[in-house]
Structures are given as structure tokens and as C-alpha cells.
KOLSEKE-963516 format. One record per residue (C-alpha): residue in three letters; x, y, z. Coordinates in nm, 3 decimals, always signed. Each point is the difference from the previous one (the first is absolute). Last residue first. Layout:
+------+---------+---------+---------+
| resn |      c1 |      c2 |      c3 |
+------+---------+---------+---------+
|  ALA |       X |       Y |       Z |
...
+------+---------+---------+---------+
***
This chain:
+------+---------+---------+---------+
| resn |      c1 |      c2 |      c3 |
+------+---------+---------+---------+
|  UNK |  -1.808 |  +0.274 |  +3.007 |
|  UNK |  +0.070 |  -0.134 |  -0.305 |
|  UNK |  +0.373 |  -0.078 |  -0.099 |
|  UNK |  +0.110 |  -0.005 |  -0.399 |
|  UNK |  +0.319 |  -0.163 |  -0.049 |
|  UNK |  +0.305 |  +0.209 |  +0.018 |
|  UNK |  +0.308 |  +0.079 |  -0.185 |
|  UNK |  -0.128 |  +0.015 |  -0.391 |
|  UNK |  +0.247 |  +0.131 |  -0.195 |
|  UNK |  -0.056 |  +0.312 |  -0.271 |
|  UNK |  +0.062 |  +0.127 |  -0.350 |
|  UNK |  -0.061 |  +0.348 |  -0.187 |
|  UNK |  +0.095 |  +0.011 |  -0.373 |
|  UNK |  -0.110 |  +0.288 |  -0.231 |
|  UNK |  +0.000 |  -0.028 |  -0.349 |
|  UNK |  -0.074 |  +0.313 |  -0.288 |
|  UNK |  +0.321 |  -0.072 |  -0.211 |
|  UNK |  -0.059 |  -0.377 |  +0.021 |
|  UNK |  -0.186 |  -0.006 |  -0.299 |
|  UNK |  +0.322 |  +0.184 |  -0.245 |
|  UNK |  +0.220 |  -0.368 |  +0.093 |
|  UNK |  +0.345 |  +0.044 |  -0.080 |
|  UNK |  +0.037 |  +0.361 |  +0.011 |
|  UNK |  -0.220 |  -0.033 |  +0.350 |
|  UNK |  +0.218 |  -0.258 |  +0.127 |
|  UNK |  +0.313 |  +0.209 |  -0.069 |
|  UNK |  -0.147 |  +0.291 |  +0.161 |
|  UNK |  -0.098 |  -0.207 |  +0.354 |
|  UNK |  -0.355 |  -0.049 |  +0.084 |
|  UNK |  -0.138 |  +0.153 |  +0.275 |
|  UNK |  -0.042 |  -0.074 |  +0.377 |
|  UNK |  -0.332 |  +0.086 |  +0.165 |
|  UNK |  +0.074 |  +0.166 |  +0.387 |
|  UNK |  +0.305 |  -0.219 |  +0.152 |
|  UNK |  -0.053 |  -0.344 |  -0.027 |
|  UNK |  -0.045 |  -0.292 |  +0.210 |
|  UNK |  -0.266 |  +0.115 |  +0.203 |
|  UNK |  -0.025 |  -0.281 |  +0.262 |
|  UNK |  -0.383 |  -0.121 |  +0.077 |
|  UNK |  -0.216 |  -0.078 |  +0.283 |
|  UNK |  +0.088 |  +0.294 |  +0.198 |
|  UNK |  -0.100 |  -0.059 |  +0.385 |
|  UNK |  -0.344 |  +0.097 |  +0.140 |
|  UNK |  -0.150 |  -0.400 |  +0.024 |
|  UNK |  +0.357 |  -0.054 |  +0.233 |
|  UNK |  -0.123 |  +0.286 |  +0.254 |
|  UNK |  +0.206 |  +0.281 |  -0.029 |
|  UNK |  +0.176 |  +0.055 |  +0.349 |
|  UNK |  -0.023 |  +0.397 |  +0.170 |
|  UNK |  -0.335 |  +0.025 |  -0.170 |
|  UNK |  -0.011 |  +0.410 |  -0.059 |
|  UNK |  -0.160 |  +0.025 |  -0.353 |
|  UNK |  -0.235 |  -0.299 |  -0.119 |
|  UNK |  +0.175 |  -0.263 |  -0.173 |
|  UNK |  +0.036 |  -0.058 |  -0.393 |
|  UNK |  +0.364 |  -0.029 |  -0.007 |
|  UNK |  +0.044 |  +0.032 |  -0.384 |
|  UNK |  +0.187 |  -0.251 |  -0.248 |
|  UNK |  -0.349 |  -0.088 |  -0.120 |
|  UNK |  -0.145 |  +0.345 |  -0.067 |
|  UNK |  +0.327 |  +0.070 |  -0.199 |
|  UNK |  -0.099 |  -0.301 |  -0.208 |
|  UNK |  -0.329 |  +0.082 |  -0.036 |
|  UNK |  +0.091 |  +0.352 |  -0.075 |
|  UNK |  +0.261 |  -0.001 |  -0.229 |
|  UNK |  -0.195 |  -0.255 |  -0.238 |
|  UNK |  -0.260 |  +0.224 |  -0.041 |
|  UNK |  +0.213 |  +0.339 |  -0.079 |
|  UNK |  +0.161 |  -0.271 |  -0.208 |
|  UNK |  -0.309 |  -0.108 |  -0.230 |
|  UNK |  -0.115 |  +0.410 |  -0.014 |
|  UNK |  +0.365 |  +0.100 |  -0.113 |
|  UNK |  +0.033 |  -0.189 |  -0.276 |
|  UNK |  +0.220 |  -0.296 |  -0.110 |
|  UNK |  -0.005 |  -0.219 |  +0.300 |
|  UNK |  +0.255 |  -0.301 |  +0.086 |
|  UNK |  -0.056 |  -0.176 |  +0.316 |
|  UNK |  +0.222 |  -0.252 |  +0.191 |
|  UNK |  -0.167 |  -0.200 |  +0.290 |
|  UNK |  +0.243 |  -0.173 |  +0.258 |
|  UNK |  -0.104 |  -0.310 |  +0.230 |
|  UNK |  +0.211 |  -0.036 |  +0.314 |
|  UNK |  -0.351 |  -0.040 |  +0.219 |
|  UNK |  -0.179 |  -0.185 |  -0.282 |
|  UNK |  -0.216 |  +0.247 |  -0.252 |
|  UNK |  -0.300 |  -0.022 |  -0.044 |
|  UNK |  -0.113 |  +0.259 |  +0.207 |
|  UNK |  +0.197 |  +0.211 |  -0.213 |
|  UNK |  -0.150 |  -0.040 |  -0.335 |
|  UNK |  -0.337 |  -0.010 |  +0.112 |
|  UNK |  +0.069 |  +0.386 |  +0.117 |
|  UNK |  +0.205 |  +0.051 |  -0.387 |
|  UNK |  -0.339 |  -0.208 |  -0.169 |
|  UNK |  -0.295 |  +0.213 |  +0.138 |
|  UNK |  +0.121 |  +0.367 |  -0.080 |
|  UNK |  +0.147 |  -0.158 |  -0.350 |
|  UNK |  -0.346 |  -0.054 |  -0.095 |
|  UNK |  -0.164 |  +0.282 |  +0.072 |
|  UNK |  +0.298 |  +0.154 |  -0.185 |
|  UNK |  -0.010 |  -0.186 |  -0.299 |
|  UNK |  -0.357 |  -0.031 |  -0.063 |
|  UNK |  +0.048 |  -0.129 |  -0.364 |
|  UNK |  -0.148 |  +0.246 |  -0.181 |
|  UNK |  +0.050 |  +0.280 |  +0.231 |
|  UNK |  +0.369 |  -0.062 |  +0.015 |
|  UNK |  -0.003 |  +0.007 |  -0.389 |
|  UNK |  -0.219 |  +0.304 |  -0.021 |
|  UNK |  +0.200 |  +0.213 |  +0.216 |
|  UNK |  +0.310 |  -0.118 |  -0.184 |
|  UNK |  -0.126 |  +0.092 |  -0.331 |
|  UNK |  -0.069 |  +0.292 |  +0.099 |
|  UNK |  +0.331 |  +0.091 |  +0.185 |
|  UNK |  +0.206 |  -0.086 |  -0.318 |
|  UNK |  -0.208 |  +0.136 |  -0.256 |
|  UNK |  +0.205 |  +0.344 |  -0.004 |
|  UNK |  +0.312 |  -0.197 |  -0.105 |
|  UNK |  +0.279 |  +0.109 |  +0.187 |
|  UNK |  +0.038 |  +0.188 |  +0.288 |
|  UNK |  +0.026 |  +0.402 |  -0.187 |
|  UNK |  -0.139 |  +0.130 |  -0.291 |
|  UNK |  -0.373 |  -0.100 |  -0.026 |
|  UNK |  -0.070 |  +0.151 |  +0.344 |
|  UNK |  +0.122 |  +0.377 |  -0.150 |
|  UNK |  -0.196 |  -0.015 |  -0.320 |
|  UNK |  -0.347 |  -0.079 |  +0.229 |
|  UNK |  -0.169 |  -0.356 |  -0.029 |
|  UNK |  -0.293 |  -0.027 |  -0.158 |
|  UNK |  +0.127 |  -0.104 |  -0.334 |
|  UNK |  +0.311 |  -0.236 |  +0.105 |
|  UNK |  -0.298 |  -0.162 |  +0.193 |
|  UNK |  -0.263 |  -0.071 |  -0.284 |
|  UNK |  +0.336 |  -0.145 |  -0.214 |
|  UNK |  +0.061 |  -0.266 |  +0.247 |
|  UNK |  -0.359 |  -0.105 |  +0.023 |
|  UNK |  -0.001 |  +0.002 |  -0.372 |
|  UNK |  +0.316 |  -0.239 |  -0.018 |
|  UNK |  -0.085 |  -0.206 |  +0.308 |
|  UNK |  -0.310 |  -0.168 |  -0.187 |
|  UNK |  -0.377 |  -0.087 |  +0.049 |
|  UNK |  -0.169 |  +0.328 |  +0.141 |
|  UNK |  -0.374 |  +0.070 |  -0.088 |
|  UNK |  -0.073 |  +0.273 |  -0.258 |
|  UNK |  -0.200 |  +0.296 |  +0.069 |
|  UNK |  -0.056 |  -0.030 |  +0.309 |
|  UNK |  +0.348 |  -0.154 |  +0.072 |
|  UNK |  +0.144 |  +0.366 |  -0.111 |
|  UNK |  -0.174 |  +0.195 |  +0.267 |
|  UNK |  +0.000 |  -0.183 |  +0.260 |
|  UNK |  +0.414 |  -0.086 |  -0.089 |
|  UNK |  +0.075 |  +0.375 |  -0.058 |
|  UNK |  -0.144 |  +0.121 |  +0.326 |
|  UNK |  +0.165 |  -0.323 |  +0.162 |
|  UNK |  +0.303 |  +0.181 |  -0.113 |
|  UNK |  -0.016 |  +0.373 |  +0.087 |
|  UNK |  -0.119 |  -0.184 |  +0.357 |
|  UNK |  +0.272 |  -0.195 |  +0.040 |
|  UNK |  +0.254 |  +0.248 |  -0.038 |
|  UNK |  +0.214 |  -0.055 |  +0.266 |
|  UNK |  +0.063 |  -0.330 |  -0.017 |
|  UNK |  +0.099 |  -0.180 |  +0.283 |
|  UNK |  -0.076 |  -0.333 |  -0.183 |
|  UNK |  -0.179 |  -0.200 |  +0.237 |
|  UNK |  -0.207 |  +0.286 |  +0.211 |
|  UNK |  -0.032 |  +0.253 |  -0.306 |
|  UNK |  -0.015 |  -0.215 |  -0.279 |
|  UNK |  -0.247 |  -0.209 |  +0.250 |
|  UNK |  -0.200 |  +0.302 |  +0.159 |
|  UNK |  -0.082 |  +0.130 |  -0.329 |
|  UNK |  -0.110 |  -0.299 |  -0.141 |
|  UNK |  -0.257 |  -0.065 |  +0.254 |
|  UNK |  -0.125 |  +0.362 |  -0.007 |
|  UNK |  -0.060 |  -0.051 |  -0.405 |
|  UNK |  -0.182 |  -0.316 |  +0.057 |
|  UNK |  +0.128 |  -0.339 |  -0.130 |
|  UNK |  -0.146 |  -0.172 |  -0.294 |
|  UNK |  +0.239 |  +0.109 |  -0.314 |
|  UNK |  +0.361 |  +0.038 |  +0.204 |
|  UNK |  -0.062 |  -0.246 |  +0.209 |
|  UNK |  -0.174 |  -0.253 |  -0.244 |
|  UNK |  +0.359 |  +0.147 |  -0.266 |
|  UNK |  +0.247 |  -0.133 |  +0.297 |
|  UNK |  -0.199 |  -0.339 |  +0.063 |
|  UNK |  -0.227 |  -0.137 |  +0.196 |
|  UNK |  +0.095 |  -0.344 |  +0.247 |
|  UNK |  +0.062 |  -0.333 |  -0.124 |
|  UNK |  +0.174 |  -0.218 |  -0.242 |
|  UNK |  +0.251 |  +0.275 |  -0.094 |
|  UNK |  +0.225 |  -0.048 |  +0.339 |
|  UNK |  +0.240 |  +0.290 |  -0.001 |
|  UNK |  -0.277 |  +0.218 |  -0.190 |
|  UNK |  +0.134 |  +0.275 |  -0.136 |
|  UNK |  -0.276 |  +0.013 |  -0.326 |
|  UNK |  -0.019 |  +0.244 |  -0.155 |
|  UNK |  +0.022 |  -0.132 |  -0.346 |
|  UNK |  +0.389 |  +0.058 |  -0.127 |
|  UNK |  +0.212 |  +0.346 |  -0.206 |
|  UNK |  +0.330 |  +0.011 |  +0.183 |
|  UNK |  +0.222 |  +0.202 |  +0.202 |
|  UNK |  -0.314 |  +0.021 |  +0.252 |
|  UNK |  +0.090 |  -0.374 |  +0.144 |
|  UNK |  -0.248 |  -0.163 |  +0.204 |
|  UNK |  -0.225 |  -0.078 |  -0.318 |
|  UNK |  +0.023 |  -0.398 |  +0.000 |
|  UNK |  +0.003 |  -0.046 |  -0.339 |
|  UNK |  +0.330 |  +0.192 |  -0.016 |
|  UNK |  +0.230 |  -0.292 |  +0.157 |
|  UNK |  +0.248 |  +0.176 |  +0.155 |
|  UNK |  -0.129 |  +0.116 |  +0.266 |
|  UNK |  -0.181 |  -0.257 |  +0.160 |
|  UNK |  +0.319 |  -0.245 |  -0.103 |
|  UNK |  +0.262 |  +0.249 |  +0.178 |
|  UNK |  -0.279 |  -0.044 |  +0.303 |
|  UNK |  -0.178 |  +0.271 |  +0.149 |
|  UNK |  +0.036 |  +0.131 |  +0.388 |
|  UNK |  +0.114 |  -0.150 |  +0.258 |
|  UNK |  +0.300 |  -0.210 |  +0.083 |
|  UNK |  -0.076 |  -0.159 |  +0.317 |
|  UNK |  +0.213 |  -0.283 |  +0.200 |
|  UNK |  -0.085 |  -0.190 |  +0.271 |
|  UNK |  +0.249 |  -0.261 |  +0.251 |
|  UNK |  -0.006 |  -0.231 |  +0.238 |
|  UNK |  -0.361 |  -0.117 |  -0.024 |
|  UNK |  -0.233 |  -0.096 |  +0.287 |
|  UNK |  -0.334 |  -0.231 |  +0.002 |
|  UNK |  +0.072 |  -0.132 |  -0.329 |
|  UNK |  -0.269 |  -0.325 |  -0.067 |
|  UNK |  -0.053 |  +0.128 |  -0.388 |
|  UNK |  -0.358 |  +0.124 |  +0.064 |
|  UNK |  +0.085 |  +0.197 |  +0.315 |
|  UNK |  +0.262 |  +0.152 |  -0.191 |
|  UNK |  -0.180 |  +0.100 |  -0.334 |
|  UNK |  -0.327 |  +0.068 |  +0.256 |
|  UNK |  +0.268 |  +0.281 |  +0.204 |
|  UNK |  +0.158 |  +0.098 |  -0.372 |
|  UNK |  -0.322 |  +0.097 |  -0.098 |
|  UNK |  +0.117 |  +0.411 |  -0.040 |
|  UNK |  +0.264 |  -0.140 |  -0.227 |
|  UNK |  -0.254 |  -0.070 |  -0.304 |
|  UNK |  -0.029 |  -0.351 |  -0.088 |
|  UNK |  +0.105 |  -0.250 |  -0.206 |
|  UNK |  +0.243 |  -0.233 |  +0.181 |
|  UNK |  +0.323 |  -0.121 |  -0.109 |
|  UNK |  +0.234 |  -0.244 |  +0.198 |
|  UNK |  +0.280 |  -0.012 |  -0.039 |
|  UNK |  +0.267 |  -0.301 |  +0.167 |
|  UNK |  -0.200 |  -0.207 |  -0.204 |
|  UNK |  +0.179 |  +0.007 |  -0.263 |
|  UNK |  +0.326 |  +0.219 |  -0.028 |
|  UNK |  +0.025 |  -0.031 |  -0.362 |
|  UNK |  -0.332 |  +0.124 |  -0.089 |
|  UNK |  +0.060 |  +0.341 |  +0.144 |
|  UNK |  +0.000 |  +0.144 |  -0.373 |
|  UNK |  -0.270 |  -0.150 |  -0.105 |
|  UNK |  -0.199 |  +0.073 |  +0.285 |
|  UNK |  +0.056 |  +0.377 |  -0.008 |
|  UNK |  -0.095 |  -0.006 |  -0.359 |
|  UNK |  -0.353 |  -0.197 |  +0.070 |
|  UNK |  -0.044 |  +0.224 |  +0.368 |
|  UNK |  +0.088 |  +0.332 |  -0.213 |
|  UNK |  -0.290 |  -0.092 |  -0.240 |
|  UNK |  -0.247 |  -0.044 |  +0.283 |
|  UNK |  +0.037 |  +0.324 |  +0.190 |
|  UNK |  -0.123 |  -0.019 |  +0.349 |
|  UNK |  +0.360 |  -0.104 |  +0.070 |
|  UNK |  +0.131 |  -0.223 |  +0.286 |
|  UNK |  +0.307 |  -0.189 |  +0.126 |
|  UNK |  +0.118 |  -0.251 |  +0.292 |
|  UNK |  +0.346 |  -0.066 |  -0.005 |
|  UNK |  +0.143 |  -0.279 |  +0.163 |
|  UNK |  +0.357 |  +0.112 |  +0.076 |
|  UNK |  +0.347 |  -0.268 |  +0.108 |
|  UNK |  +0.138 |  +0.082 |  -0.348 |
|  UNK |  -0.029 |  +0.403 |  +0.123 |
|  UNK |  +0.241 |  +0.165 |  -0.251 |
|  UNK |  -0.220 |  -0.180 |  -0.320 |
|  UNK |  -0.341 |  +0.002 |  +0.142 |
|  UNK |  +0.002 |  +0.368 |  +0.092 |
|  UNK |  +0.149 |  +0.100 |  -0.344 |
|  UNK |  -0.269 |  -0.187 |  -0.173 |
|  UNK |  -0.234 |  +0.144 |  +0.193 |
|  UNK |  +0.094 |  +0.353 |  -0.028 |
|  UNK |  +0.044 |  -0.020 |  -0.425 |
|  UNK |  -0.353 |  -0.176 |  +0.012 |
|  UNK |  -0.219 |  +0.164 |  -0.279 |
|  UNK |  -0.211 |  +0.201 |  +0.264 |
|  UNK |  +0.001 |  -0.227 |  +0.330 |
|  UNK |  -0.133 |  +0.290 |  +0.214 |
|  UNK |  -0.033 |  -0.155 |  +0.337 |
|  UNK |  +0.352 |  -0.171 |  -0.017 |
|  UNK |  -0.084 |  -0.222 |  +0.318 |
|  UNK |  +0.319 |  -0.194 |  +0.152 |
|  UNK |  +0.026 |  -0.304 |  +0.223 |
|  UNK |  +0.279 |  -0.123 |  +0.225 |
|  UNK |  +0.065 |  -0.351 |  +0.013 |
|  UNK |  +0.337 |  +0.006 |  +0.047 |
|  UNK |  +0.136 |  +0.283 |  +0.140 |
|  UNK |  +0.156 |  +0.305 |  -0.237 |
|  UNK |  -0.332 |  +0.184 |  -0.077 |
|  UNK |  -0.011 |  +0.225 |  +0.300 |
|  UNK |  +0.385 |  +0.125 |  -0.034 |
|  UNK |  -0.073 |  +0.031 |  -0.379 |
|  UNK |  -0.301 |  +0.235 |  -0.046 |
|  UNK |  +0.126 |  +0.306 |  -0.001 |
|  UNK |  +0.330 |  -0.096 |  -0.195 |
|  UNK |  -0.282 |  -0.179 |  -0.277 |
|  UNK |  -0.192 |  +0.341 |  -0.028 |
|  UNK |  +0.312 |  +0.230 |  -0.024 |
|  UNK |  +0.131 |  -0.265 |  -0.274 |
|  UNK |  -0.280 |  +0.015 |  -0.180 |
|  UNK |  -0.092 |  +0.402 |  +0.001 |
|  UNK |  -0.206 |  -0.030 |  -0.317 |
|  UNK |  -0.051 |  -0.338 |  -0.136 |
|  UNK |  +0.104 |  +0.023 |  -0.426 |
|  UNK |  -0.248 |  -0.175 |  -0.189 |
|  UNK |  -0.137 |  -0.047 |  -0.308 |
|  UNK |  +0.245 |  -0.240 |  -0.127 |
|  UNK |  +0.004 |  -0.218 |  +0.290 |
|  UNK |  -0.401 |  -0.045 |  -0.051 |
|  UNK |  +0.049 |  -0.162 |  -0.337 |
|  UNK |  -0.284 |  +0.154 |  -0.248 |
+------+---------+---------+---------+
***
């Protein structure tokens, strides 16, 4: 399976303009958190010659393709595997105090998807699986077998804003009683059943927001992203830019807030001068979550549900 093949990088150029004015000096080091199959790196180590790039993956498989194809730039890459919430012990491992520039693309992989042994995609009959790193952690089908009804509940309904978790976990207790769950196909079937005519015939395939749920539960996506976007920042060198890509509304609702958070004046009301430890760390650098153009989304169907939010760091951090 060549990696080039599978891939087409959403939002690339977007993500390398972003970066660019941070990446231009010599020197200057770049973390792609989310390797995936590469497209992003290899695009950030061609227009930046001058680039190290430092990149990780908790996904094995997407580290061996990724490598092959950023074999010709040597040791300028360096991949790690690990999941982008230890990017502080990646850093402090590697000797990189600072970095110039970060980049996120969240989310699944092209290869995660496509490859139906994996189970992320509902299109297709695959062991539940969903796990982005499948030598560790429970599965899709131990969630859906082991977990308690109130548990499951709160994670279709939490993770996958789905409005009918209950008709569905319903269906789930009382199916996986009888049977456990192995495979996508049956799960998908138990939820085109307990949903009502009306739900089934609009947004797409009914699955969509369970399978979601269960894939962000799987692999602690949330709790995970909640620790890696503040880590993100403070590792960033004053001129430093960090370039995120989200596909649902729960990652960027996240992402909006630490980075609005960090372009705020934090002092208490009424100081006639703001201290230096009160002053905006960060530079929004976009204007709300900027979307995909039509033509990309033609091109590439993925990037349809994108959302891009970037920012500059302007200010070291100052304790009192």
C-alpha cells in the first residue's frame, strides 16, 4: 500500500501559508502532531529546506508508510511513536526546548479508514475495532459488550450529539445479551432499526454519530486533545505559529477556547497598566474556523467537514 496513493492532505496549502513566516529561518523546527500517512510532512519538508521536522503517530502502521515516504529527506525527520498529548516528554526527550512551528490535523487517517479491518468506517462490514493504536487499549465491540447502559448513553450522547442515544443503547443492552457484538455490519443495522423514519432520512448515514461517539471514546480523543492544544502552545517559541485542522464540532469548540484563552488579557478589571504576566500570549490569526473551499471539497469528499483555526505566539509566559 504506497502512502502517496492513499492520500490527499486536506487544507495543505492553508496549513503550509500559516505556517510559513515562522518556518522560513534556518534552523527552525516543526511538529506535525498527527503524522497520518505523511502528505503534511512531506509538504512541510519540501517548501521549508531549512525545516527539521519532528513527527508523531500513536498508530504504528502510519509511522512504517509515513517513513517510507519521508525517507528522502533523512534525518531532517524525525518520527516518534506517540500520542500528541506527550509531545512535552517527545520534546524534552529529543533536546527541543522551543519549536517554531505545530501543526494538527485531527481526526482519522485516509489509511484508518480505508482499510476495513480497522472498523472506523460504517460504509463497510469490519471487527470493531477503532483503535488508532491497536496494540493497546479496548476496543469498539469491549465498549459496546462490557460497558454499562448509563455509560453508553452519556458517550453517543456527549461524543456523538446524538439524539437518540437512549432508543439505541436500549437496542445494544438488549441485543449484546443475547449475542455479543463483533462486527460494524450488525451494529449498523441495530441503529437503522431503532431509529425513528424521520432521523433515518436526513444527515447522512444514521451510524455516523455512533460510531463517532464510540471512536472518540475508544481512543480518549477529547481528554486527550484537552492536554495536547495547552502543551501545544507553551511550546511554542515567541514567533512560533500553531495551525489546527478539526473535523467536528466538539475538537474545535476545544481548540477555540485555548487559543482564544491565550490571546486574552487575563487582568483583573480597572488596572489602569496591565501588568506584563496579564498580556495576551497569543495572536489569533484567523477569523472564527475557516472552511474549506468548494473546489477542495469536490476534490477531496474528507475535507468537507474541516475547520482551520491558527495562531502566533507573541509573548513568553511571565509569573508573577
Amino acid at each position: 500500500m504506497s502512502s502517496n496513493a492513499l492520500h490527499v492532505p486536506v487544507m495543505l496549502q492553508r496549513c503550509l501559508d500559516m505556517l510559513a513566516p515562522a518556518l522560513a529561518q534556518p534552523g527552525a523546527v516543526v511538529v506535525d502532531c498527527t503524522l497520518g500517512l505523511g502528505g503534511h510532512s512531506e509538504a512541510l519538508l519540501r517548501d521549508f529546506p531549512e525545516a527539521r521536522l519532528i513527527a508523531l503517530d500513536r498508530d504504528p502502521s502510519a509511522l512504517r508508510l509515513a517513513g517510507e515516504r519521508l525517507a528522502p529527506y533523512g534525518d531532517r525527520a524525525t518520527l516518534v511513536h506517540a500520542v500528541y498529548d506527550e509531545l512535552p516528554e517527545v520534546l524534552d526527550r529529543l533536546g527541543v526546548p522551543r519549536v517554531q512551528g505545530i501543526l494538527f490535523d485531527l481526526g482519522v487517517s485516509s489509511m484508518q479508514l480505508d482499510e476495513a479491518g480497522r472498523g472506523f468506517a460504517y460504509a463497510q462490514d469490519a471487527p470493531l475495532d477503532m483503535r488508532m493504536d491497536q496494540t493497546t487499549g479496548v476496543s469498539a465491540a469491549e465498549v459496546l459488550n462490557t460497558y454499562p447502559p448509563g455509560d453508553l448513553v452519556r458517550i453517543l450522547r456527549t461524543y456523538g450529539e446524538e439524539k437518540f442515544a437512549k432508543k439505541i443503547v436500549d437496542a445494544v443492552v438488549r441485543e449484546r445479551a443475547k449475542e455479543p457484538f463483533t462486527n460494524s455490519a450488525r451494529l449498523v443495522e441495530l441503529i437503522r432499526e431503532a431509529l425513528p423514519q424521520a432521523a433515518k432520512r436526513t444527515g447522512g448515514n444514521p451510524a455516523k454519530r455512533t460510531f463517532q461517539a464510540l471512536r472518540i471514546e475508544v481512543n480518549g480523543e477529547l481528554a486527550v486533545l484537552e492536554r495536547a492544544i495547552p502543551a501545544a502552545v507553551k511550546a511554542l517559541a515567541v514567533g512560533g505559529r500553531i495551525a489546527v485542522l478539526s473535523y467536528h464540532s466538539l475538537e474545535d469548540r476545544l481548540v477555540k477556547q485555548v487559543l482564544a484563552a491565550g490571546a486574552s488579557n487575563t487582568a483583573p478589571p480597572g488596572l489602569p497598566v496591565v501588568p506584563e504576566q496579564y498580556q495576551p500570549r497569543l495572536k489569533l490569526l484567523t477569523r472564527g474556523a475557516e472552511l474549506p473551499t468548494e473546489e477542495e471539497i469536490a476534490e477531496n469528499r474528507r475535507a468537507a467537514p474541516a475547520r482551520f483555526r491558527g495562531a502566533e505566539r507573541i509573548r513568553e509566559e511571565v509569573t508573577p
